[in-house]
MDTraj code that builds the backbone (N, CA, C; nanometers):
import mdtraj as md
import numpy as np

residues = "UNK UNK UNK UNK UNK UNK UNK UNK UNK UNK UNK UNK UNK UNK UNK UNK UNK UNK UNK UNK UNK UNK UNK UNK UNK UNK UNK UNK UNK UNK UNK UNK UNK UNK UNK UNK UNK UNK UNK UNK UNK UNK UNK UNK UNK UNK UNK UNK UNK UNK UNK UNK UNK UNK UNK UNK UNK UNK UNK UNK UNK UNK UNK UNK UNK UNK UNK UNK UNK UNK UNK UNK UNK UNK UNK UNK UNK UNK UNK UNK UNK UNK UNK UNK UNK UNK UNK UNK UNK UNK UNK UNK UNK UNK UNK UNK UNK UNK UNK UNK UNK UNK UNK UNK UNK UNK UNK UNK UNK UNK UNK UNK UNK UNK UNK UNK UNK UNK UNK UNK UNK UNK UNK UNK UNK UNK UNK UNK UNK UNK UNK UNK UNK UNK UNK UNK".split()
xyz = np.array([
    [1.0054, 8.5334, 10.0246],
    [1.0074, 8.6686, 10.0796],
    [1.1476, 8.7255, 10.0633],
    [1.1356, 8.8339, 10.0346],
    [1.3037, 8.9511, 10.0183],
    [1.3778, 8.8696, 10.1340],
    [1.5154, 8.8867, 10.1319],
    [1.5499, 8.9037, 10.2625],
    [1.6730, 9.0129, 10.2007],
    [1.7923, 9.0405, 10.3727],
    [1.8793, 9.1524, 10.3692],
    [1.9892, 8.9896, 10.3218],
    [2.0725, 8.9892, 10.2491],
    [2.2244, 8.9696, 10.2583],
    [2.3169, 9.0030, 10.3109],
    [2.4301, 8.9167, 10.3206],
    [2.5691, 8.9809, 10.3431],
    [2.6065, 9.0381, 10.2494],
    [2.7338, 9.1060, 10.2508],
    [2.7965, 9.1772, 10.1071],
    [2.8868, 9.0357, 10.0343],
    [2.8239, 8.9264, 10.0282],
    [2.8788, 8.8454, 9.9152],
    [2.8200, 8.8026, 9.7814],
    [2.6993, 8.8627, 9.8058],
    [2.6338, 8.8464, 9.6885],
    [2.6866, 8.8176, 9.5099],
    [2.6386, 8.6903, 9.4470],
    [2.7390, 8.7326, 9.2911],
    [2.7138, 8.8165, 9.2717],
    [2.7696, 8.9396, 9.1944],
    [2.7452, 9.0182, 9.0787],
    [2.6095, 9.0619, 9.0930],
    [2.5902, 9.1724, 9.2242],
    [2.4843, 9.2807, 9.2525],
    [2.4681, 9.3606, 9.1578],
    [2.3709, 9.4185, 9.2140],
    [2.3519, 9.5806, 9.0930],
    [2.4491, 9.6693, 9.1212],
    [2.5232, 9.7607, 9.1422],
    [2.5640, 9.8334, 9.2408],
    [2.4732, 9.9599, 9.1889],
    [2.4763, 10.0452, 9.3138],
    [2.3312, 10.1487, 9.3120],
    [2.3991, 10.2233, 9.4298],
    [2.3867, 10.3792, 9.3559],
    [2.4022, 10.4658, 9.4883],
    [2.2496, 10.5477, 9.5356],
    [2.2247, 10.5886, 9.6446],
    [2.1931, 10.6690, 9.6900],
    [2.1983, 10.7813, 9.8090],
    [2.1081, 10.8418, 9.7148],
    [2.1266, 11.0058, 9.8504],
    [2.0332, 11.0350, 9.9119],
    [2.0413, 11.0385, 10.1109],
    [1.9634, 11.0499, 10.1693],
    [1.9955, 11.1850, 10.1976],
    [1.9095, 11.2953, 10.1007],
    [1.9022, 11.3958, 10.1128],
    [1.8274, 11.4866, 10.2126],
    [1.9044, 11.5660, 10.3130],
    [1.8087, 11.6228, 10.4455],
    [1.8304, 11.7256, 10.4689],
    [1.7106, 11.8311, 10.4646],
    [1.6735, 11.9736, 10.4760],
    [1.7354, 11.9934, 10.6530],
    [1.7412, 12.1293, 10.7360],
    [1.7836, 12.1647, 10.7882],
    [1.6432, 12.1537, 10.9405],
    [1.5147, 12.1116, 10.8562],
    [1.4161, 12.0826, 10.9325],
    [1.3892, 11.9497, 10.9637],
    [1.4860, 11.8750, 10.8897],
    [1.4969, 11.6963, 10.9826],
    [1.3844, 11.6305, 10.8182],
    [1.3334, 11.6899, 10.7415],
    [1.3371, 11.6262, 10.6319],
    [1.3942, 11.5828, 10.4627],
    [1.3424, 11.4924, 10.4254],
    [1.4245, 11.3486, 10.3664],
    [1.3547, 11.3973, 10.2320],
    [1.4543, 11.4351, 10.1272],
    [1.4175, 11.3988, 10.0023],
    [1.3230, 11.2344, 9.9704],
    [1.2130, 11.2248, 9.8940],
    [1.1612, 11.0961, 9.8587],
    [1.0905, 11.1501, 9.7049],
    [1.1446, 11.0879, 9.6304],
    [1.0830, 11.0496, 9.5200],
    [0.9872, 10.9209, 9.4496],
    [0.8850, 10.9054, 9.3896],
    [0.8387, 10.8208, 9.3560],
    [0.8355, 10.7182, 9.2420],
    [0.8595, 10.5816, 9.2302],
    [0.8768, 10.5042, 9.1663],
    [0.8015, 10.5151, 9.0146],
    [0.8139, 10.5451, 8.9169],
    [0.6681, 10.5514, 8.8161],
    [0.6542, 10.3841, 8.7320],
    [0.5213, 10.4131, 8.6884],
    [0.4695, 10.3131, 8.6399],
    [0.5695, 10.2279, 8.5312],
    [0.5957, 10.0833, 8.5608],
    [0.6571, 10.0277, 8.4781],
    [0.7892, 9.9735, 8.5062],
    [0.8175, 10.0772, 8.6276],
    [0.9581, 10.0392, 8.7050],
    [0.9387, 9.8886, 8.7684],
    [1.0334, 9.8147, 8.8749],
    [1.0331, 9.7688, 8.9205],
    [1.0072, 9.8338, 9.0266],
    [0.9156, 9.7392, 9.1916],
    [0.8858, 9.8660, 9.2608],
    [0.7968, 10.0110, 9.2083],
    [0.7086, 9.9926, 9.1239],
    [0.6404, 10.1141, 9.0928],
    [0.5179, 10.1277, 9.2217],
    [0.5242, 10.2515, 9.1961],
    [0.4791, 10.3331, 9.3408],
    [0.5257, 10.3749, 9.4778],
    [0.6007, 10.3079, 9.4719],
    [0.6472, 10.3240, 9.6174],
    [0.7467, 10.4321, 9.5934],
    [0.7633, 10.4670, 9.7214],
    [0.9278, 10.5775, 9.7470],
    [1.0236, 10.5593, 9.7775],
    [1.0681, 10.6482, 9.7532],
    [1.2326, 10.5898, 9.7364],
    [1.3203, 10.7171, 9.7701],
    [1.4429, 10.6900, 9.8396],
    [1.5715, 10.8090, 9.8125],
    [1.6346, 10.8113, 9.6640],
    [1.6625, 10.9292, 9.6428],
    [1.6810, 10.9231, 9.4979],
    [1.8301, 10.9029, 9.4928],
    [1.8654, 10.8297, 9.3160],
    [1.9931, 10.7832, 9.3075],
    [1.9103, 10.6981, 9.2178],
    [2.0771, 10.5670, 9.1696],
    [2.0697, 10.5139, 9.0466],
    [2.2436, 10.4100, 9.0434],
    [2.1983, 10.3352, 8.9498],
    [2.2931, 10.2557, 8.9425],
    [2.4772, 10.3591, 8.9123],
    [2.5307, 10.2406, 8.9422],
    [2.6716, 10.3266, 8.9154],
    [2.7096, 10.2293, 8.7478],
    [2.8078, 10.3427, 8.7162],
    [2.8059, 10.3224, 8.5061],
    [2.9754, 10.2500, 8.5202],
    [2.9919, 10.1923, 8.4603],
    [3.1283, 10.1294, 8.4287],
    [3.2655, 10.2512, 8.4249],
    [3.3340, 10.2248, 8.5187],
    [3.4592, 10.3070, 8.5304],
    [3.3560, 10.4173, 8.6078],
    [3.2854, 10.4282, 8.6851],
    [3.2546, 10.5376, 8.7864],
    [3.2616, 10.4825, 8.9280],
    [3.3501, 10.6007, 9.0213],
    [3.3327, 10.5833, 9.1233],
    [3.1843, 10.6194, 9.2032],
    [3.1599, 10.5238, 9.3201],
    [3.0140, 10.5610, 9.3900],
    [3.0255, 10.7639, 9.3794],
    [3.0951, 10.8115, 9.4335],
    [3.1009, 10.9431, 9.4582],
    [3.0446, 10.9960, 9.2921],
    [3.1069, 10.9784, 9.2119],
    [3.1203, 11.0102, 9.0577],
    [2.9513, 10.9653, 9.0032],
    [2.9224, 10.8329, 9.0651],
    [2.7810, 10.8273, 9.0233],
    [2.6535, 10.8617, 9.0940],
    [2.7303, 10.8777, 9.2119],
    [2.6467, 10.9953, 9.2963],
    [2.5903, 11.1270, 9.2759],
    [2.6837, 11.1905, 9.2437],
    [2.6802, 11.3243, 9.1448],
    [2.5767, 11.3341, 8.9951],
    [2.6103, 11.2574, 8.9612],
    [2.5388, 11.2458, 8.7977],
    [2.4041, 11.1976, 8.8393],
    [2.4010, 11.0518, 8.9239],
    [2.2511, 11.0689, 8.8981],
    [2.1211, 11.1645, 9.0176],
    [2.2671, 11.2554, 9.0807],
    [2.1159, 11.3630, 9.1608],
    [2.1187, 11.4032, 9.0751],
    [2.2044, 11.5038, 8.9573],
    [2.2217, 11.5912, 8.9095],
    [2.0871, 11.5585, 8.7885],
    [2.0856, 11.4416, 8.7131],
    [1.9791, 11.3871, 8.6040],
    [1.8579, 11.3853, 8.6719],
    [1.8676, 11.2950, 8.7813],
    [1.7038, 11.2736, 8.8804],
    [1.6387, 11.3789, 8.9010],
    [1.7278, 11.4882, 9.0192],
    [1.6467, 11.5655, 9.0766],
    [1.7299, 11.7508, 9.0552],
    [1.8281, 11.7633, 8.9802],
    [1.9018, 11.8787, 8.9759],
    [1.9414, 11.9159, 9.0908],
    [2.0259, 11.8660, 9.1245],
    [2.0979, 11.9038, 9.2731],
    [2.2543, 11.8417, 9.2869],
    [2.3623, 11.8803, 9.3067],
    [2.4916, 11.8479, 9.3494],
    [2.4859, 11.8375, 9.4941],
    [2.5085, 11.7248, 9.5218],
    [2.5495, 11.7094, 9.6796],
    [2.6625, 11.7563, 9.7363],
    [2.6542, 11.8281, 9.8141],
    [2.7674, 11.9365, 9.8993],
    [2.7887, 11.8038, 10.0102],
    [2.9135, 11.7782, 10.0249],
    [3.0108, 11.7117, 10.0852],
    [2.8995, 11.5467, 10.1942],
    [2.8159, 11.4918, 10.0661],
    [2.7567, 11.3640, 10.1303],
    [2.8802, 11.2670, 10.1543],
    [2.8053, 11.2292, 10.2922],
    [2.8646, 11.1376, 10.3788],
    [2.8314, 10.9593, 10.3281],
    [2.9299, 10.8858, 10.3468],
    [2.8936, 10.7275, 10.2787],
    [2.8059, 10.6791, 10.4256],
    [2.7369, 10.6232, 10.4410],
    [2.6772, 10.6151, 10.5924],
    [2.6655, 10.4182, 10.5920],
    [2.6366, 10.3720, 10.5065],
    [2.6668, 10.2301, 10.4846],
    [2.6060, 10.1314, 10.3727],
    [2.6300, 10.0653, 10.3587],
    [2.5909, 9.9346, 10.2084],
    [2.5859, 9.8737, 10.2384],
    [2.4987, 9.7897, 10.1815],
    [2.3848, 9.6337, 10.2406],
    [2.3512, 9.5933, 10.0380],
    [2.3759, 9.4270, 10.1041],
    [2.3188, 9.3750, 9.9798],
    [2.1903, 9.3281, 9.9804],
    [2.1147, 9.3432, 9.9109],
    [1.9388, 9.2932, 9.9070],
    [1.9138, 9.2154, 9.8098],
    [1.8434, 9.0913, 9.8104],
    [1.8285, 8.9913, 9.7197],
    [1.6526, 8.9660, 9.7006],
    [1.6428, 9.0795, 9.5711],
    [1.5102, 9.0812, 9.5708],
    [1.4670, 8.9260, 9.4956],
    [1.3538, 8.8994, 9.4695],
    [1.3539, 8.7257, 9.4030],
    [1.3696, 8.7511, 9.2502],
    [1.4149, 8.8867, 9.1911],
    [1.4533, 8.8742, 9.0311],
    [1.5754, 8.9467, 9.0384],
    [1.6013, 8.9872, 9.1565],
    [1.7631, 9.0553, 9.0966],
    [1.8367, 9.0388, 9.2553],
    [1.9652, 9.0837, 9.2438],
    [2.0299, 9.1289, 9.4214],
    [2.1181, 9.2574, 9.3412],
    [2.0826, 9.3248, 9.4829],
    [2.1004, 9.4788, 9.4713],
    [2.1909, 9.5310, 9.5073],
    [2.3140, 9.5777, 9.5593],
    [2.4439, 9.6141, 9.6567],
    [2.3955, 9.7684, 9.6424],
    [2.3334, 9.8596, 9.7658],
    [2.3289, 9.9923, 9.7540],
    [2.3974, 10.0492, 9.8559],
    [2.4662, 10.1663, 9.8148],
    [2.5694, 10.2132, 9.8644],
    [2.4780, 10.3765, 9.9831],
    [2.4799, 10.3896, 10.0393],
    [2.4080, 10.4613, 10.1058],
    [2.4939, 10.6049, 10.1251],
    [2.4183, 10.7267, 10.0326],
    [2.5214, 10.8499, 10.1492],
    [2.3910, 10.9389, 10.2520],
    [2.4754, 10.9959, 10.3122],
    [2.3895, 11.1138, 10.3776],
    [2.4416, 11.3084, 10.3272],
    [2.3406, 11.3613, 10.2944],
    [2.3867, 11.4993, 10.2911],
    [2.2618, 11.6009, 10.3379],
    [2.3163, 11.6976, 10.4338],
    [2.2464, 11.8090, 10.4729],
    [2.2668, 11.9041, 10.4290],
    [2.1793, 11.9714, 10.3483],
    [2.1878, 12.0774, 10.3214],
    [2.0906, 12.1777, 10.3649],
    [2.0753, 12.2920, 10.4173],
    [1.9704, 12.4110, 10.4730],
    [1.8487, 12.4005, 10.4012],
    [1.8749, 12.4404, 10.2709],
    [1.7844, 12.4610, 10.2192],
    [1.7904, 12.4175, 10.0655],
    [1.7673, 12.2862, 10.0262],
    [1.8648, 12.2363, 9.9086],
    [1.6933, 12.2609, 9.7842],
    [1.7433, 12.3105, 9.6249],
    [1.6892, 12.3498, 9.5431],
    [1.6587, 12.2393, 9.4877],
    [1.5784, 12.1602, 9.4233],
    [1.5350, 12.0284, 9.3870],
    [1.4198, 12.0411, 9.2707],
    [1.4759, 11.9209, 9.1652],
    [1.3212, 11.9392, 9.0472],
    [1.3239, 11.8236, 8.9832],
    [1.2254, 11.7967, 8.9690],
    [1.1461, 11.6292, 8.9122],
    [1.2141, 11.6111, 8.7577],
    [1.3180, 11.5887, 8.7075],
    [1.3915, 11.6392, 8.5753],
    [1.3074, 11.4752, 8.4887],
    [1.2674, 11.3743, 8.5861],
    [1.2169, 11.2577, 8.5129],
    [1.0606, 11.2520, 8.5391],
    [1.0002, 11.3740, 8.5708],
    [0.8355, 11.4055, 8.6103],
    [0.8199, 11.3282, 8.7038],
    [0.8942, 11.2462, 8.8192],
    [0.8511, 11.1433, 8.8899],
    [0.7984, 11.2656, 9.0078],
    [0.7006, 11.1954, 9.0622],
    [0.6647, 11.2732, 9.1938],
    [0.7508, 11.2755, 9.3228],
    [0.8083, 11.4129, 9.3628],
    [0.8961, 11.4094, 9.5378],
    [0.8126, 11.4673, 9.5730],
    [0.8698, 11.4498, 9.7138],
    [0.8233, 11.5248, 9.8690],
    [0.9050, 11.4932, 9.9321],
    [0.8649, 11.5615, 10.0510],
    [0.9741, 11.5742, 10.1995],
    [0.9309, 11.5374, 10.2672],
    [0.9706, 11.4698, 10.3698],
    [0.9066, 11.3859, 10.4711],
    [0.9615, 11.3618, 10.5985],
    [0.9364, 11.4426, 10.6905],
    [1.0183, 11.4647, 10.8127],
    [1.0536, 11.3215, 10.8566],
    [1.1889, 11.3089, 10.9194],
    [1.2464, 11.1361, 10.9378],
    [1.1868, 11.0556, 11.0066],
    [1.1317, 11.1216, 11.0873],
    [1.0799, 11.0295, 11.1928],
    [0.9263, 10.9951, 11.1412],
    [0.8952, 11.0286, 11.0057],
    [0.7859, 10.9416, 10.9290],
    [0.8089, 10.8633, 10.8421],
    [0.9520, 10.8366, 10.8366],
    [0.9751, 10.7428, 10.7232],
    [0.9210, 10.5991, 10.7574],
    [0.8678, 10.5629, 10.8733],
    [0.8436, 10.4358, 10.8717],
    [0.6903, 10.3721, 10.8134],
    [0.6760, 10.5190, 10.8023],
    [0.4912, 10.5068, 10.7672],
    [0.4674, 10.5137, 10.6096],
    [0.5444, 10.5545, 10.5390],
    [0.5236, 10.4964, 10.4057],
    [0.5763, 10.3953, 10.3126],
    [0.5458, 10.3922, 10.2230],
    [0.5472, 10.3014, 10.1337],
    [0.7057, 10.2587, 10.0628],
    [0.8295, 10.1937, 10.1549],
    [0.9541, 10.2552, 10.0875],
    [1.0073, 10.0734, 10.0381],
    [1.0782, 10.1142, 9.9293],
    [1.1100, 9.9619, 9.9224],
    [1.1949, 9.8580, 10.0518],
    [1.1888, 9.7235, 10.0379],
    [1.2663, 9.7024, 10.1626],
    [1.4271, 9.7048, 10.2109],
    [1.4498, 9.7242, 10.0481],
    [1.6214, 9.7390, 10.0707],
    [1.6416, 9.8299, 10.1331],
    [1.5518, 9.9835, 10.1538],
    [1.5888, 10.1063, 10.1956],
    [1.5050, 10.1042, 10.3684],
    [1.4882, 9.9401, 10.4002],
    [1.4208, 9.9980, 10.5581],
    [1.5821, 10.0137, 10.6279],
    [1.6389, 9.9231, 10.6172],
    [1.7323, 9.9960, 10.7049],
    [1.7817, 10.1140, 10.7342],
    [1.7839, 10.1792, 10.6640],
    [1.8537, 10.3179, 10.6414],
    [1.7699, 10.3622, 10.7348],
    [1.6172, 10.3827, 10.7679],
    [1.5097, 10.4650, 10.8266],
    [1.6136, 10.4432, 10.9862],
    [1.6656, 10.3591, 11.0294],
    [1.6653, 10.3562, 11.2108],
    [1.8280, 10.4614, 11.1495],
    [1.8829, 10.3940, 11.0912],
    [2.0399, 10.5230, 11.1042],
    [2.0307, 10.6350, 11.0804],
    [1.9146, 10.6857, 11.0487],
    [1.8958, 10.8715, 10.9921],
    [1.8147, 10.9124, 11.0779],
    [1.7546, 10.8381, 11.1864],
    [1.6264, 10.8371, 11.3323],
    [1.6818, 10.9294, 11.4147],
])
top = md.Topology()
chain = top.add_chain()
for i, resn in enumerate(residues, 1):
    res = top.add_residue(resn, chain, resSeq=i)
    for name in ("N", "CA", "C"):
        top.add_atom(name, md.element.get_by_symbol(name[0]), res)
traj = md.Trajectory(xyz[None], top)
C-alpha cells in the first residue's frame, strides 16, 4: 500500500502544484487522461519541475501549458514526499486565490470546480489527500 514519507526520499520526482481557488471557496481539478499514471482520477493541476527551474519558475510554465493561467502571487503552503510502489514523488504544494480566475483545458483533459469542502468525496490521488484538511 502507498504510504506518506519523510522528505528523505532518494531522488524524488520533484512536482509542483497549484491549488487554485475561486473567490466562492472552489478548487481548480483537472482530470488524469487515459494512459497516465493515475488515469482518471483528479488532480490539482501542475507538473514536474525541468532542470535549472525554480518551483516558482515551474509553477508558472506548467499552469500556463496545462490550463492558461499565471498565478497571481501563489503561496508555497507545504511538501510531502509520497512513495508510490513504481516511483516516490516530492510535491511542492502552492495556494492561489484568485476572484475570478480565466482557465482552459490546453491538453483536452477534463476540469471542474469543486467547492473545498467536497474534496474529500472524489476521486484524488493519495499524495494530494493531505492538502484537502490544509485548504478546509
Amino acid at each position: 500500500m502507498p504510504r506518506q514519507t519523510k522528505l528523505t526520499s532518494n531522488n524524488p520526482i520533484q512536482v509542483v502544484v497549484l491549488v487554485l481557488e475561486n473567490n466562492q471557496g472552489d478548487i481548480l481539478l483537472t482530470q488524469r487522461q487515459a494512459g497516465q499514471h493515475l488515469e482518471g482520477f483528479w488532480e490539482f493541476p501542475g507538473g514536474k519541475i525541468e532542470p535549472k527551474e525554480t518551483q516558482l519558475m515551474a509553477l508558472i510554465r506548467e499552469s500556463i501549458e496545462e490550463i492558461s493561467y499565471q498565478p497571481h502571487n501563489p503561496t508555497h503552503i507545504t511538501s510531502i514526499n509520497y512513495q508510490y510502489p513504481e516511483k516516490t514523488v516530492q510535491l511542492h504544494f502552492y495556494h492561489c486565490i484568485d476572484a475570478n480566475p480565466v482557465v482552459s483545458a490546453n491538453e483536452n483533459q477534463p476540469l471542474k470546480w469543486l467547492h473545498k469542502s467536497k474534496l474529500s468525496k472524489i476521486k484524488l490521488p493519495p499524495a494530494n489527500l493531505p492538502i484537502i484538511k490544509l485548504i478546509s
